[in-house]
DRENTOR-461244 format. One record per atom (N, C-alpha, C): z, x, y; residue in one letter. Coordinates in pm, whole numbers, plus 50000, padded with zeros to 5 digits. Each point is the difference from the previous one (the first is absolute). Layout:
ZXYA ...
end
This chain:
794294051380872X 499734993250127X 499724985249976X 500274991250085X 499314983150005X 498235005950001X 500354985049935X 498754998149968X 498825001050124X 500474995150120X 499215001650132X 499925010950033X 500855010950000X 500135016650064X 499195003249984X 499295005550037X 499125013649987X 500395014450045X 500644998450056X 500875012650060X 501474994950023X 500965011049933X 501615002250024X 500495016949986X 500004999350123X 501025015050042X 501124998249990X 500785004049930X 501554998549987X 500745015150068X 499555004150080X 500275013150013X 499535000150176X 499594986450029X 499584999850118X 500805001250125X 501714996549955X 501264994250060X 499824993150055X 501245001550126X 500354983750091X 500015005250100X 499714993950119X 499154989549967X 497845001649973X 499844988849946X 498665003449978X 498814986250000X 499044999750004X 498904990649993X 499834995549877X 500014983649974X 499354995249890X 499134987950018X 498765004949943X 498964987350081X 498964993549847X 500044982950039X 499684993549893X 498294995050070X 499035009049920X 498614992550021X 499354989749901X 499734989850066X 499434989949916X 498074996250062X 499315002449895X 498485001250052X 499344982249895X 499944990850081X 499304987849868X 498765000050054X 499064999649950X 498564999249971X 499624990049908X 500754997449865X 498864988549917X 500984990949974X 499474992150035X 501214981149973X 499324994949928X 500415002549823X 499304989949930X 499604983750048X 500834995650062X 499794985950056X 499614993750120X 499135007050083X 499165000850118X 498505005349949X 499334995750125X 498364995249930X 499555016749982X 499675000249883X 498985011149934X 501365005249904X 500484993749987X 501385004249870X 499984997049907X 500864999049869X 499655000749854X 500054979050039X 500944996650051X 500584985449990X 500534994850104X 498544997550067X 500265001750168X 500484981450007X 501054997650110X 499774984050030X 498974994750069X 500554990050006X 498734989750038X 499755001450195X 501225002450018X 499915001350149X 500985010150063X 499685015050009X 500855010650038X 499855005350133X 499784986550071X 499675003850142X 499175009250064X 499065004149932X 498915010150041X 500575013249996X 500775005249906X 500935011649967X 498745001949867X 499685014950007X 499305007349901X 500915011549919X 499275007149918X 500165011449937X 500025009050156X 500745014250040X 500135012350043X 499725008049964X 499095010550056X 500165014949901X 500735011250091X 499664996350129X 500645010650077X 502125001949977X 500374991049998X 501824996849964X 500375013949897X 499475000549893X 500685009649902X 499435013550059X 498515004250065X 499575011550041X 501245007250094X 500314983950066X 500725003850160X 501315006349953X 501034994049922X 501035001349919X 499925015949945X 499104999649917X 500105015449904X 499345009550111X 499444996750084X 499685013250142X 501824999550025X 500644989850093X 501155003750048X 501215004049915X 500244999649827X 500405004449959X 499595013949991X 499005005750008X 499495013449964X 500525005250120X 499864995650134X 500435005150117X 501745005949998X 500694988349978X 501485003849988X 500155011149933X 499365001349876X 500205011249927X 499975015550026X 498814996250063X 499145011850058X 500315007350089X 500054985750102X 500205007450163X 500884995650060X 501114989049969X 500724993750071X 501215012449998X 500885002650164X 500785006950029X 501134997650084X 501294999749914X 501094996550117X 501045009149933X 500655013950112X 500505008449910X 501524993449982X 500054991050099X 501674990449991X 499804990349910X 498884995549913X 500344987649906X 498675006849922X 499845007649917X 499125000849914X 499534992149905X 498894999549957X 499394990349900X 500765002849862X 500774983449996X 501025000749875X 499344990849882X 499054990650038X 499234993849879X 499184992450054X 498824995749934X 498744990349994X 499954995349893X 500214986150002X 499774988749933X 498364993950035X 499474996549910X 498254995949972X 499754986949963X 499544991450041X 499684988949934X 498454995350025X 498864992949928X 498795003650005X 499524987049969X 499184993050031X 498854988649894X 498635005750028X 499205012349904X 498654997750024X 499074998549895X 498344998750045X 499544993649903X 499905012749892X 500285010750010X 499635011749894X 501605003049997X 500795001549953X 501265005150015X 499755017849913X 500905006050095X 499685014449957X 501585005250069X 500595013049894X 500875006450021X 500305002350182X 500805000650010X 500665009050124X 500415012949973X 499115010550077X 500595012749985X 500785007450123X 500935003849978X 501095005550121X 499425010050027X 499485003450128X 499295013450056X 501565010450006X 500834997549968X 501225013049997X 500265005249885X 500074988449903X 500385005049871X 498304999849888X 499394995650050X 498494996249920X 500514990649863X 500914992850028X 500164994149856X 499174983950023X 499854993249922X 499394986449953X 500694990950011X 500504992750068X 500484988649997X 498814985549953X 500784988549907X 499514990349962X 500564994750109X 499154990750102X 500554988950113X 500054986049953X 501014992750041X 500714990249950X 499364990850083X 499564988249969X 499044988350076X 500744991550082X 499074999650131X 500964995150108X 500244986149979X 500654993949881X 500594988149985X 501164994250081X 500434989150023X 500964999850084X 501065002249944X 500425000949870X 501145005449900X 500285015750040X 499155001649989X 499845015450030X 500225004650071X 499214993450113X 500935006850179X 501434992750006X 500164990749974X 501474996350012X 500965011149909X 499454998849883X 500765016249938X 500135012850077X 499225001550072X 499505013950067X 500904998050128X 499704990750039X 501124998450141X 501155005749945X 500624988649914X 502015000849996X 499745017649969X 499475008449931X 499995012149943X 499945007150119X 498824997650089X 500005008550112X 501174998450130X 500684986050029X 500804999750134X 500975006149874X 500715001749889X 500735009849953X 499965015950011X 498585002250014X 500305015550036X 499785002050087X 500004989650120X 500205001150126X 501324995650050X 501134992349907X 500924997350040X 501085012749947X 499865015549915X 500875009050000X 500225007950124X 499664993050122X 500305011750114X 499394995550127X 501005001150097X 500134993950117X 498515004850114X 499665011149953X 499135008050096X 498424998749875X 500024994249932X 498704993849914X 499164993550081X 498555003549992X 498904991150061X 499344993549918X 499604987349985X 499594992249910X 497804997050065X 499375005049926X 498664996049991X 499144988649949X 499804993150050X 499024983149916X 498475006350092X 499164990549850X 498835003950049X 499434986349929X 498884994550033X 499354988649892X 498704997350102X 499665002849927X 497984993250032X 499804988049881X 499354990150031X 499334991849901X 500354988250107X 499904991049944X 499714979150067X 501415003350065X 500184989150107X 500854997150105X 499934986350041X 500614991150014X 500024988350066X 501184997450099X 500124993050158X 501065000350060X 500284985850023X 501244999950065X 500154988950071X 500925002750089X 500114994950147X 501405003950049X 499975016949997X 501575001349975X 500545010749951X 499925001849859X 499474993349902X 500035002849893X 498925001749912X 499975010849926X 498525008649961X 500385001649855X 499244994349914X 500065003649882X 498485010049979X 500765008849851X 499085008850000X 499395002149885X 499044995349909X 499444993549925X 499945010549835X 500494996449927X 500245008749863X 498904996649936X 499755006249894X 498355003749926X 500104987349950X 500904991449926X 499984986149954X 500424989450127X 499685002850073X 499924989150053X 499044989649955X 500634983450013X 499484991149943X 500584998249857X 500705005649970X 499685000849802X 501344991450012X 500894995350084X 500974986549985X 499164984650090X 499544991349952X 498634992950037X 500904990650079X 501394999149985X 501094991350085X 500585006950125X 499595014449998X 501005005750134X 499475014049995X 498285000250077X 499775014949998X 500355009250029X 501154996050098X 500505010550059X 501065009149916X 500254990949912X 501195010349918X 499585010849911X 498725005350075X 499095009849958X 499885007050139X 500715001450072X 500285005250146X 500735006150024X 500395013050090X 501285004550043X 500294995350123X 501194995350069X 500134998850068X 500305006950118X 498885005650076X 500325008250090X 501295002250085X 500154990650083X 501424994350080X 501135001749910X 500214992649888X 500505005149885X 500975013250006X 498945006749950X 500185015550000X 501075005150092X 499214999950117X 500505007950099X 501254996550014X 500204985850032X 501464997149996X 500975001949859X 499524999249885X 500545011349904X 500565010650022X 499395005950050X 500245017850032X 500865002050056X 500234985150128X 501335007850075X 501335002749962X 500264997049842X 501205002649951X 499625013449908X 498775005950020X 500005013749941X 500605013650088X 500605004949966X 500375016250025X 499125004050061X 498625004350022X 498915003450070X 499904998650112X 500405007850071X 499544993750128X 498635004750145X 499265006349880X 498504996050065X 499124993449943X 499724988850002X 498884992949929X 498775000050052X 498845004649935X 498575000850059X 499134991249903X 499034990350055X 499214988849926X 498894997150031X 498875004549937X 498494999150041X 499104990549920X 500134989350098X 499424988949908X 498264999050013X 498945005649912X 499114999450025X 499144983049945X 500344991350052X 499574985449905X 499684988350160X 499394993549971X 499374989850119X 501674992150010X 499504994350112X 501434992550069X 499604987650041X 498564995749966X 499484983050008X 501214992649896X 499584987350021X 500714988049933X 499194997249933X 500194994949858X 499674997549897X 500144982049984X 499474988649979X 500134986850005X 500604998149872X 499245005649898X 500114998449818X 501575003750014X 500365011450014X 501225004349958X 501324994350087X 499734999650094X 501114997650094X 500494981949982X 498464994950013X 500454985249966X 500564999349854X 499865004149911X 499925000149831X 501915002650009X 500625010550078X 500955006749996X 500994995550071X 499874991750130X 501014997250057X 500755009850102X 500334992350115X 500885003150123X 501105013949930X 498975010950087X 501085012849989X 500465006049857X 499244995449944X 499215008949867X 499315009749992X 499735012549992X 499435010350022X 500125008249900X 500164997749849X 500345006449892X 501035007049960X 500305007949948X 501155003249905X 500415013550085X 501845000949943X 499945013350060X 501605003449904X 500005010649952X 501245005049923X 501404995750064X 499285009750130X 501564997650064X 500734989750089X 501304997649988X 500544990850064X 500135002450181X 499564993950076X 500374999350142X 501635000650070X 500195011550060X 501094999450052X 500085015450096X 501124999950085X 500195001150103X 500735016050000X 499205009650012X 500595016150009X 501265004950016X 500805001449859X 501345004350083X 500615009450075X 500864999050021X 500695003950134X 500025014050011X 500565005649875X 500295013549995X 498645009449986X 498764993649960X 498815008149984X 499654997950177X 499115013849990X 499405006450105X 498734988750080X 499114997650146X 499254994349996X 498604999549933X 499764991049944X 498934997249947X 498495002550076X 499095010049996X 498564996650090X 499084999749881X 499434987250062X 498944994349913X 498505000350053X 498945001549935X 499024995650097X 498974993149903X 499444993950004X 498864990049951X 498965004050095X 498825006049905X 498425004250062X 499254993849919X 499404984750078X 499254994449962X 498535005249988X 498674996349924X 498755004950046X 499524992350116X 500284988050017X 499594991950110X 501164988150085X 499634995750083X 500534989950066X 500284987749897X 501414993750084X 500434987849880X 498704989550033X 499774993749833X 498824989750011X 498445005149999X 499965016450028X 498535002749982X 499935006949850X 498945005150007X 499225005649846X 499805015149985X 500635004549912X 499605015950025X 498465001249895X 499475009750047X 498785004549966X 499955012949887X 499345000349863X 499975006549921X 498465009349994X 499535009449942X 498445006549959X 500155000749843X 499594989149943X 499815002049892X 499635014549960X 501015004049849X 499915013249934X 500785012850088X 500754995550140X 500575013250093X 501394996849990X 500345010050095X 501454997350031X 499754990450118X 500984990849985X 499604986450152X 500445007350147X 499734997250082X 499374998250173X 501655007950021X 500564991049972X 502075002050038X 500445010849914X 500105001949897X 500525011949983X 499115014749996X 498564997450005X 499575014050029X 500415004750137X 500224985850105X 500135004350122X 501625004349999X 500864995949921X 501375009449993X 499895010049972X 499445002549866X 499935011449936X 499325011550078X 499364996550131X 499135012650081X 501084999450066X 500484991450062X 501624999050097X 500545009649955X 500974999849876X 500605006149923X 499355013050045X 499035004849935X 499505011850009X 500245007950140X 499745000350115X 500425000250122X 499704994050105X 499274990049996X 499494990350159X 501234998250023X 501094992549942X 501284995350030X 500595011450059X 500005014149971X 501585009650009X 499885000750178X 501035010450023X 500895006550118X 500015013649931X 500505005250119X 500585014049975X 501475002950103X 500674991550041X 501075000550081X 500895011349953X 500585000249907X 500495007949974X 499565015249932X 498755005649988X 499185007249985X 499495001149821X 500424985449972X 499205001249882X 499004985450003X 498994990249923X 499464989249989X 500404990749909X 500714992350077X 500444985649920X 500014989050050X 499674992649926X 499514983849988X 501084992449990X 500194992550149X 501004987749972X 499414990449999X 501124983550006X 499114987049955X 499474997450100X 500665003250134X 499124996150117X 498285007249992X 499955009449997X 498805007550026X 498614996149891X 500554996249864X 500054995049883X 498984988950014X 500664985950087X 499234992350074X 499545003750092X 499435007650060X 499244999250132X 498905003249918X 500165014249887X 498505009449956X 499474986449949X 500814992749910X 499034993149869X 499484988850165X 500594994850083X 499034991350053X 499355005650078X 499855014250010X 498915005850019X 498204999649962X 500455002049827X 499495004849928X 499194984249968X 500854987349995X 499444987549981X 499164996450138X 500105007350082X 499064994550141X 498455009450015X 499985009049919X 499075008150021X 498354993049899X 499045001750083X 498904997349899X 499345004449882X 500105014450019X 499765012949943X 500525002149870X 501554991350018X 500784993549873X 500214988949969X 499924992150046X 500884991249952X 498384986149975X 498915002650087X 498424996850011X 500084984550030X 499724988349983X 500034984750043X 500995000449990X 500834995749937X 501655000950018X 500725009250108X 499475007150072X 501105005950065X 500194995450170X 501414999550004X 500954989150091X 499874987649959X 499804997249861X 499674988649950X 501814995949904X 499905006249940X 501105000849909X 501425015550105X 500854987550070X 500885010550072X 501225002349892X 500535013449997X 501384999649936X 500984998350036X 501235003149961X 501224985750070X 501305008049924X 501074998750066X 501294999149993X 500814985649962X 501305006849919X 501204989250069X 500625009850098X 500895001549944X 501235011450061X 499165011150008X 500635008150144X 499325013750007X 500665012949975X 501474996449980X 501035013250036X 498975016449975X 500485008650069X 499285012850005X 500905009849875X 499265007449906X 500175007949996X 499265013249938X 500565007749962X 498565007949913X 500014995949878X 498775000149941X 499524997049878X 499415007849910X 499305011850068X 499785010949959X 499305010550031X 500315013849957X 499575016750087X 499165004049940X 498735003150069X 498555005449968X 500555014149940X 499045007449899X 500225010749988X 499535008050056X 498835001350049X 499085003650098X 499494998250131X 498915003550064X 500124990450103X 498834984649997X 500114995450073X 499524981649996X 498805006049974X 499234988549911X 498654998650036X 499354987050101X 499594998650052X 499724991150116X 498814994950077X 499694986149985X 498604993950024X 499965004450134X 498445004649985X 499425004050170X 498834993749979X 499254994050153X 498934992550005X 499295008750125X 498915004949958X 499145006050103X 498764993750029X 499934998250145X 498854993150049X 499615000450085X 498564997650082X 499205002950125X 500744989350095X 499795003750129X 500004987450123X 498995000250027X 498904995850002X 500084986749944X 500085001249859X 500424983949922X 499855003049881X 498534997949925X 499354992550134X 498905001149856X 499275013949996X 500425014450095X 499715007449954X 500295009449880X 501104992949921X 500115000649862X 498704998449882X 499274994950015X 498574996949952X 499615008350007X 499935013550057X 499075007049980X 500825013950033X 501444999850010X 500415012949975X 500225011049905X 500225010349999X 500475009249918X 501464999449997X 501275004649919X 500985002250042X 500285014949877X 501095003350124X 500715015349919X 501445000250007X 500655005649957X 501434996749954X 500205016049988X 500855008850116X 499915013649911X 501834999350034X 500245014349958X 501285002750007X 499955015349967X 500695002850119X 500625020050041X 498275002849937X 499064995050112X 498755006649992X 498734996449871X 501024992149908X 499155001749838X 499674984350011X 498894994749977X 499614984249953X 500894994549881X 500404992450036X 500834994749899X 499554986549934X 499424986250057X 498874991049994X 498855000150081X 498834990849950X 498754995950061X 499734986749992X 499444994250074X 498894988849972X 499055006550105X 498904997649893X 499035002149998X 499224989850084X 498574998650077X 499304982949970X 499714996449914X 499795003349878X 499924995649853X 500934992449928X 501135002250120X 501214994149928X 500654989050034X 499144992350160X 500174989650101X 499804989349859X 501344993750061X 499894987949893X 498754987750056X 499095000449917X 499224988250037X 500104985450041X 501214997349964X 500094985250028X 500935001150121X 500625008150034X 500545002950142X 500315010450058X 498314999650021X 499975015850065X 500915004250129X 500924989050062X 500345005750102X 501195003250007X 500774998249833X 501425002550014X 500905011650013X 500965002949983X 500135012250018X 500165009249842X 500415013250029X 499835008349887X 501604998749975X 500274994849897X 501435001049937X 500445011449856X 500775005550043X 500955011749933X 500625001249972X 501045008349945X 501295004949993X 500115014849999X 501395003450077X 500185012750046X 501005004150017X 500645013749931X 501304998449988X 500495003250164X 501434999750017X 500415003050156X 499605012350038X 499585004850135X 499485013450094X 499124995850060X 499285010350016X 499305003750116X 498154996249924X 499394992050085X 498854998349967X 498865001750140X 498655004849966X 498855000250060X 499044992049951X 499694989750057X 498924990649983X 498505000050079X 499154999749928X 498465003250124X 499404987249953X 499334991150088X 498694988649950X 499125008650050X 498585002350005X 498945008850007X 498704988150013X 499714993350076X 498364992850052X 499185004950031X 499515010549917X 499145006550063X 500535015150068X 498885010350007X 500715012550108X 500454995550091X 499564991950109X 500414998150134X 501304988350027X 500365001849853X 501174985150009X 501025007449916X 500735007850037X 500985000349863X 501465001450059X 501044991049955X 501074996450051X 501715003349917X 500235005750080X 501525008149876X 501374991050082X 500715009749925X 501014992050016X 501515005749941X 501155008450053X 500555004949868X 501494990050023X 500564997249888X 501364989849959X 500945002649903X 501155000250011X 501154997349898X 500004988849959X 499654997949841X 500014988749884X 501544999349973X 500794989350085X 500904997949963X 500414985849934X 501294995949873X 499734982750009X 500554995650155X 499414984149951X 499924994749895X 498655000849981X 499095003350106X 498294999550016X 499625007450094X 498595004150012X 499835005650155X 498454997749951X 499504992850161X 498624996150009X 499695014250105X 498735000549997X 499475011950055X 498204995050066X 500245000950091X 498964995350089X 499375006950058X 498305002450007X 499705010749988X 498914996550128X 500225005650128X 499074994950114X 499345007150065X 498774992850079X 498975012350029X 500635011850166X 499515011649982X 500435007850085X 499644995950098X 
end
């Protein structure tokens, strides 16, 4: 296998999924680095980037499902401050991960739009958390050495825009791209670099030919062009846990009587999931997520059924402060909060969950002479549950 793979099914056929994750976390040359510059624009060390990365690689492996394009390979690329094997939850083997240098992802690209260019019905996967800087339309996306050319930092950059327009002379023709990295402007780099510079990119720009099929692309930013996405030091960051629950089932349907996740639905859960307090806490509706292109299609089939955020709460709410809540199902308790369990610093919010799809019974309890039910189908992408006096 390349050196980036971590996973290759050769047995997967055609057509099939091949998706390249790149997680940067430590930039020797940004402040708290081995050989930081003198002025890196207020760009630090990351820890959340490689967590976020090796969670969504583990995911593909695991749980990702499309029985028309099966998972045909994962490519890995990593900068963290402990570097440690990658182990494939399918095969349990060890992978050594290759450092997210910009050599490296540029290697990893030409390798990956190749095994996305053997077959017309191929879906192509990008993923990258770590530094981001924009301008315009053009977003570079910041490699573990960035800085380490002191004449042109950017050539320690991929070029986002770049890319995409790369691709359109690949065979693939679903491209999916989850850029988890801030979309502010950078002064240091952009002035340093020059008009429509945005870093490096393998492939040459040009124009889809004729005889290949249409191209749908989509670019899923973590935030709006020009703002800042938000990280929790040591987690998986704000944007892709909120995919990765998407993924799981806030996003699906059942139209056709099974649960699957297209790109439309895709975006609605995750800016769901970024507006809620419960998740997403000061930051949330703070950091919105974002599209280019939207084309629809599926992306992928639950095996089971959804699991799905539910929010239960009093009318009023500040009778949340002092409720009980119960959660049963076909008669049996299934959750509690307790008053022991009223969050103190806001006691009046609501009780947040997850629950797979059916049939639910909810009670708040104030006392004997106050107790308020309620019964609901937990369906996605969410369902709030409001719990009022008789």
């Amino acid at each position: 296998m390349a050196g980036s793979v971590v996973h290759l099914d050769e047995h997967a056929g055609s057509p099939c999924t091949h998706a390249l994750v790149i997680g940067v976390g430590k930039y020797p040359h940004l402040a708290g680095g081995e050989a930081p510059v003198a002025d890196s624009d207020g760009m630090r060390q990351l820890s959340s980037p490689p967590i976020s990365a090796r969670t969504l690689a583990t995911w593909l492996l695991a749980e990702y499902h499309d029985p028309g394009r099966p998972l045909g390979s994962v490519a890995l690329l990593l900068s963290e401050e402990t570097p440690a094997p990658f182990v494939n939850p399918r095969t349990q083997q060890a992978h050594e991960v290759e450092t997210a240098t910009i050599d490296n992802i540029l290697t990893a690209v030409t390798e990956w739009y190749d095994r996305g260019d053997s077959h017309v019905g191929n879906r192509l996967v990008f993923y990258f958390c770590g530094h981001g800087v924009s301008q315009g339309d053009d977003m570079a996306l910041l490699a573990a050495d960035i800085f380490a050319d002191e004449h042109n930092p950017l050539n320690s950059a991929l070029d986002f825009a770049g890319l995409m327009n790369g691709l359109k002379r690949c065979r693939a023709s679903e491209q999916v791209f989850f850029v988890d990295a801030c979309r502010s402007n950078s002064d240091v780099l952009i002035e340093r670099s020059g008009a429509r510079f945005a870093g490096r990119s393998p492939l040459g720009a040009g124009t889809r030919p004729l005889d290949l099929p249409r191209r749908f692309h989509i670019p899923y930013y973590a935030t709006l062009s020009g703002d800042r996405s938000h990280a929790r030091p040591g987690q998986v960051s704000l944007f892709t846990e909120a995919l990765l629950k998407s993924l799981g089932g806030a996003a699906s349907d059942d139209p056709e009587g099974d649960w699957r996740v297209d790109t439309s639905d895709l975006l609605k859960a995750i800016d769901h999931f970024m507006r809620q307090p419960r998740f997403a806490g000061a930051v949330a509706g703070v950091q919105v997520p974002s599209v280019g292109e939207l084309p629809v299609f599926v992306l992928h089939q639950l095996s089971g059924p959804p699991v799905v955020p539910v929010y239960v709460g009093c009318d009023p709410a500040q009778d949340n402060a002092e409720a009980e809540f119960v959660c049963r199902e076909d008669g049996s308790e299934r959750l509690r909060r307790a008053a022991g369990d009223i969050d103190g610093e806001d006691p009046e919010s609501e009780w947040a969950i997850e629950l797979r799809f059916g049939d639910y019974d909810f009670e708040a309890r104030l006392g004997d002479q106050d107790v308020r039910t309620k019964s609901v189908t937990v369906r996605p992408v969410f369902r709030r549950v409001k719990l009022e006096k008789p």
